[in-house]
N, C-alpha and C positions, 0 to 999 in steps of 0.2 A: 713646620715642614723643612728639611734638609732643603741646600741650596740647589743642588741637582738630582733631589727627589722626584720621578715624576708623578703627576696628580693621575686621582683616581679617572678613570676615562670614562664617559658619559654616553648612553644609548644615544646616538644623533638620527633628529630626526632624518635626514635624506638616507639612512638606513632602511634595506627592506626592510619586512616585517619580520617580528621576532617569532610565527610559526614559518615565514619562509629560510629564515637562519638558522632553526634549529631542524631543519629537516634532516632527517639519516643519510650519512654515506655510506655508509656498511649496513651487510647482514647485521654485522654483532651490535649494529647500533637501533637497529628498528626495533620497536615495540609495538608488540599487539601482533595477531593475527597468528599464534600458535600451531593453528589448524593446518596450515600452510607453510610455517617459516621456523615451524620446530624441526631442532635434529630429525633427520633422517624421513622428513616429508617431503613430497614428490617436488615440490616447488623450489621448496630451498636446494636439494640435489639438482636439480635442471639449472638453477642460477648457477651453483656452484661450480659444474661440471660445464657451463657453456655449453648447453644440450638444449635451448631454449625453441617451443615451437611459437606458432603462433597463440594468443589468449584475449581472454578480456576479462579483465580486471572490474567488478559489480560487490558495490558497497554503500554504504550511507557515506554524506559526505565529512572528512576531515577523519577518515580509517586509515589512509597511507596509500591512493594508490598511486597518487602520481610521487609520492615519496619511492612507491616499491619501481616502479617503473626509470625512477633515478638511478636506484641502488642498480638495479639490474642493466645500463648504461655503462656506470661504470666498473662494475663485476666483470663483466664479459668483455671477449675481444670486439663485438660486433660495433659497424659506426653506427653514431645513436641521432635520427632525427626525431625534434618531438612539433607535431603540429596542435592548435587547438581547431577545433570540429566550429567552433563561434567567430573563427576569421579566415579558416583555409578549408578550401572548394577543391573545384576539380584539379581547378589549374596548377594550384600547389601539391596534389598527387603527383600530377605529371611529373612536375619541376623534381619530386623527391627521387620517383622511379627511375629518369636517366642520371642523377645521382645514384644511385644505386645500381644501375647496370656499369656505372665509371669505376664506383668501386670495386664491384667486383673483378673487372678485365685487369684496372692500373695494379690494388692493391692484397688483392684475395679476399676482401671482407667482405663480410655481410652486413646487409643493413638494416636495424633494427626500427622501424616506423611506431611510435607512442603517440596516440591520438586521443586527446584529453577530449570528454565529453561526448565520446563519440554517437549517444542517442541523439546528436544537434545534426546530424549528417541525413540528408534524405537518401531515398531510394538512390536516386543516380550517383550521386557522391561515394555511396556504401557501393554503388555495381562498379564503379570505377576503380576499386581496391582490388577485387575481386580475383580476378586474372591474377593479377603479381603475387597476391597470398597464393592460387592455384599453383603460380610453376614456380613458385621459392624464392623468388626475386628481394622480396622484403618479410622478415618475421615483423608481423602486425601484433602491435600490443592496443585495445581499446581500455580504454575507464572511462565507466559510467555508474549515475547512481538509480538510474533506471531500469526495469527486469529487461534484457537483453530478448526476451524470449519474444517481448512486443516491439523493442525497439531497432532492434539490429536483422538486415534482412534474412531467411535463413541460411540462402547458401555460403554467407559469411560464415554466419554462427555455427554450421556443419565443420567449417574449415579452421574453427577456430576454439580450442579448450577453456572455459567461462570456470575461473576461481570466486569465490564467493569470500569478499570481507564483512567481517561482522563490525557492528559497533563497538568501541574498546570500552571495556571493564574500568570502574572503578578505579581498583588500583595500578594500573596500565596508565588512565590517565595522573594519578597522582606523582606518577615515577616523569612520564613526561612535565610535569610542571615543577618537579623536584629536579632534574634536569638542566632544564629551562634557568631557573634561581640558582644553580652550581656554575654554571657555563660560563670562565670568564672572558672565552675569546665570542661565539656566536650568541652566549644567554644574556642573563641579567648578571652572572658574580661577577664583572667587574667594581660590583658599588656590594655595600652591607644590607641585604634586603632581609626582610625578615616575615614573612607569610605566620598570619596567626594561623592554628591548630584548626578553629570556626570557619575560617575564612576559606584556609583550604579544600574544607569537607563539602563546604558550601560552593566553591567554584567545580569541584572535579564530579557534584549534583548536577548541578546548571549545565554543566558542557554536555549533559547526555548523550553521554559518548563519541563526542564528536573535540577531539585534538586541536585542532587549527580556531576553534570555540573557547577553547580552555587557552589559551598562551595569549589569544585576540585582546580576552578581557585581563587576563594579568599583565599586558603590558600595557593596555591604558590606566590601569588603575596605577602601578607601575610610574609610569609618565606625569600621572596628575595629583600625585602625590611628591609633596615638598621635603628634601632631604632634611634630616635632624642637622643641629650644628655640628656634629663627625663625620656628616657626609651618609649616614645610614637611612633605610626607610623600613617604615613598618607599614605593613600594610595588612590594615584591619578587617573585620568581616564588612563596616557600615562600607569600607575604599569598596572592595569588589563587588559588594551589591550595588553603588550608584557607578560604576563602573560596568556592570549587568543593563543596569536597566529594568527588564523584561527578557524572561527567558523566552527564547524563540525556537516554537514547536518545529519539529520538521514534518515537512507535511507538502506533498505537492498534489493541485486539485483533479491536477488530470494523471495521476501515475499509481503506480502501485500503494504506495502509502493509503491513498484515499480509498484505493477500494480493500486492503488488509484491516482499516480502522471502523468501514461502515460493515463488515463480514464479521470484525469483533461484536459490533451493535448489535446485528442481526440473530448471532448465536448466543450470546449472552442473554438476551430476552426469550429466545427460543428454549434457553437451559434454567429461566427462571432465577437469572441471578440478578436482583434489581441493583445490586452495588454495583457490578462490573459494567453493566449496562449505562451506569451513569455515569461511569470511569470513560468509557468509549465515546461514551456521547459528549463530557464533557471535552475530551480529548479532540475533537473534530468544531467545536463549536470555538475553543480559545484560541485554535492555530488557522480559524477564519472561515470554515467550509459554511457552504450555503444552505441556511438552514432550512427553507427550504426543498431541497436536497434529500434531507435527514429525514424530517416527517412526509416526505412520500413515501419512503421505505420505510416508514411506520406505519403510513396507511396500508401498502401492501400487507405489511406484516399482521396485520389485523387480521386479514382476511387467509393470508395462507396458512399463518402456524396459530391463531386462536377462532378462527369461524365461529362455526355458533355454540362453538362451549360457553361464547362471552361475548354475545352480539355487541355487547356495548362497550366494547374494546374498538369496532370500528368507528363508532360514532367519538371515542376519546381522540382518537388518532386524529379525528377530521378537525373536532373542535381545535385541538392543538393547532392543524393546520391555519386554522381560519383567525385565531387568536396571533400566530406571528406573523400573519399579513395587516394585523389590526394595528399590533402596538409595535412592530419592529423588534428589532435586536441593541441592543441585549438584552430587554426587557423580557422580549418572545423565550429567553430562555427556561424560566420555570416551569412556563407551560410545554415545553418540549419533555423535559426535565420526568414534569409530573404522567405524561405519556409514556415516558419510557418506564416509568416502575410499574405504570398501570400491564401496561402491556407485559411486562415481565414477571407480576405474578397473578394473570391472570391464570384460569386454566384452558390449558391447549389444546388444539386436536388440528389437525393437519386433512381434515377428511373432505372437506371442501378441494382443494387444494390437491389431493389424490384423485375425486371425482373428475373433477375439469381436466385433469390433464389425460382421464380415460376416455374421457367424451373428444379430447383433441384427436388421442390414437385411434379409437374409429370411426371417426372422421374421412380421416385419411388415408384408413387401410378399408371398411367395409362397404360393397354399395351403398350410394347413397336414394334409400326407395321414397316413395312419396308420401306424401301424410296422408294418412288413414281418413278413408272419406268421412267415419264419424267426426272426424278435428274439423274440420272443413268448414268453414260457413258458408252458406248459400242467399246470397243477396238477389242471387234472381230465379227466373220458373225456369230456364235451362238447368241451371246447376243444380236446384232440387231436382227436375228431371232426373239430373247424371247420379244421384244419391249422396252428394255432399251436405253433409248433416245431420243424414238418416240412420237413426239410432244414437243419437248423441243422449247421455244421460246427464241431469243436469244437476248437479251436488247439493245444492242449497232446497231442492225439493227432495231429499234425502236425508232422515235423521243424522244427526253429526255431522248435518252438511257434509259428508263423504258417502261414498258408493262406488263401487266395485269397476272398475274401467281398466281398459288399454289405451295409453298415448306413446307408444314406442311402435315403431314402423314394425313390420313382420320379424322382419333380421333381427332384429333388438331386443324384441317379447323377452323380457323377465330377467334383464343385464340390470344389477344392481351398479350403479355408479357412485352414490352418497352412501355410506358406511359412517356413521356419526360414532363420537367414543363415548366410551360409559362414564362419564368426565363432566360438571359444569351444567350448562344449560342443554347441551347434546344430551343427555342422556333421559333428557325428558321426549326429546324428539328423537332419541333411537329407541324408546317405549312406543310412542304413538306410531311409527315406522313399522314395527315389529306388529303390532298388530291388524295395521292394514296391511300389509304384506301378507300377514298369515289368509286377512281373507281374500287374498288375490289366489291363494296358494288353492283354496277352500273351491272358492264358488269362480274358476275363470269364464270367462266372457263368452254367453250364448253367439255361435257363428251365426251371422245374418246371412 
């Protein structure tokens, strides 16, 4: 080393983090979100032009919104306060709003409000905004990773334009972690890093699409890896795997996630795909959902999309049940596992499932008349008196134990509600159906 060379500079720890260093200050500098931040899209033209309304920002996390919500700070004239939704209340609205009424009188400006998290805001918190987004006083910017549709109240949500970020692609995040390793004022190029080829394709997998995922674990592996004697590192696939750990599903149990992943469950066995079914399933049982949870809606699903094409679909569903109360988890998951193929290729029919819910609507819409005094039982000599029970025919003293009868109230006479398909075990009981039916059709019921 030269006498007044100086040495290569070293990430120190009392540095933020290296995804909050490398976060964008420009347009030209964000990656990801095309949809929105490509030439001549409404978003990037409104940043551009300082035409900015109110929005909310709705993505998975580590897509860039409180990055976009930077860039758009300092793009624009407007003064920029950012609050988080997890330590500011009402009180700090207030605080922000007569800031914002100062600016405007002292300096002409507008004041741009960025509220990270904003699904952490209840009811009053969100009504408290309200007003000032109505008469212009502040452009409200939210980000959340929550569907806004449940989380934010709606007369916000009316007042306020919802962009949708997606998860970044692959090579989206490769370029940020390629980035990242160039940078030698906010990345890692101060020192000679060297990311193998495996190791890369293997981290920008693992971040599943999540930025601030991909940079977290390249700079620990980064950090716990010992320079060569020229000051270089390499950093191999085994560094960023024990640098991984475990990849961490996203998943949250009470939000949309959980109910887009058990909807994938549901239809996936309803379309008779037992792979994707196990894909879904596995996908909810490793990122921690209760399972629970899972085989209820298997048991439903038993009953609504296979009935009696495959009576013994319900009975799989329940076993599973009773089998992960027995031995736990993880163990319980085979048996879930072997539920879910069963049920997915079983065969189908939905006919139950159509019944009942015909029997709810005339329920609800038809009078409701009284039961036919042959149903009636008569336990005492008054009720025989009134005819309750009279004429009642009794099946089992009837060859085929069946016999020709009425049990639907007047209004109802000859409302077919069970439609069984021609499919599985139904089709033996829409044969036997079909012919008592015919002789309901045949011989209907002498009037007493």
């Amino acid at each position: 080393m030269e006498l007044f060379e100086e040495p290569a500079r070293e990430v120190s720890p009392t540095q933020p983090p290296l995804a909050e260093r490398m976060r964008p200050s420009t347009l030209q500098e964000f990656v990801g979100q095309p949809h929105l931040l490509g030439e001549g899209k409404l978003l990037r033209r409104a940043i551009e032009q300082d035409r900015l309304t109110s929005m909310i920002l709705w993505g998975p996390p580590g897509t860039g919104k409180t990055s976009l919500a930077q860039v758009i700070a300092k793009q624009t004239r407007a003064h920029f306060v950012a609050l988080s939704a997890v330590l500011a209340g009402v009180k700090e609205i207030r605080a922000v709003i007569e800031e914002a009424r100062s600016q405007r009188h002292r300096h002409g400006k507008r004041t741009l409000l960025f509220i990270d998290e904003i699904h952490r805001f209840n009811k009053a918190q969100q009504d408290a905004l309200l007003p000032h987004v109505e008469r212009g006083e502040i452009i409200f910017i939210g980000a959340t990773t929550e569907n806004p549709s449940f989380e934010v109240i709606a007369p916000l949500l009316s007042r306020a334009r919802v962009f949708t970020l997606q998860s970044l692609a692959p090579a989206e995040l490769g370029a940020i972690v390629d980035k990242a390793l160039a940078d030698p004022l906010r990345g890692l190029g101060m020192a000679a890093v060297r990311l193998e080829p495996a190791a890369r394709e293997f981290l920008v997998n693992l971040a599943n699409g999540d930025g601030r995922v991909a940079l977290n674990i390249l700079e620990l592996a980064y950090l716990t890896t010992e320079p060569a004697a020229d000051g270089s590192r390499a950093l191999s696939l085994a560094r960023i795997e024990e640098a991984a750990q475990q990849r961490t599903l996203r998943y949250d149990k009470a939000g949309e996630e959980h109910y887009n992943l058990i909807s994938a469950l549901h239809k996936s066995m309803r379309g008779s795909d037992p792979d994707a079914a196990l894909y879904w399933l596995g996908r909810m049982l490793e990122a921690g959902e209760d399972p629970l949870y899972i085989v209820r809606r298997m048991v439903r699903f038993a009953s609504e999309d296979i009935g009696n094409a495959d009576p013994q679909a319900l009975l799989v569903a329940v076993a599973a049940m009773q089998a992960v109360h027995f031995i736990g988890m993880p163990e319980g998951n085979l048996a879930l596992a072997q539920a879910a193929v069963y049920l997915a290729t079983a065969p189908k029919s939905n006919a139950l499932y159509t019944a009942y819910t015909n029997v709810q609507r005339d329920i609800q819409t038809m009078p409701a008349l009284p039961v036919p005094l042959h149903l009636r039982n008569a336990p005492t000599a008054l009720m025989k008196g009134l005819g309750y029970g009279h004429g009642y025919k009794y099946p089992h003293h009837f060859p085929g134990r069946h016999v020709e009868e009425i049990y639907l109230p007047e209004n109802l006479q000859g409302r077919i509600y069970y439609d069984p398909v021609d499919d599985g075990y139904e089709r033996l009981i829409r044969e036997r159906l079909r012919r008592w039916r015919r002789g309901k059709e045949d011989h209907p019921r002498e009037q007493e």
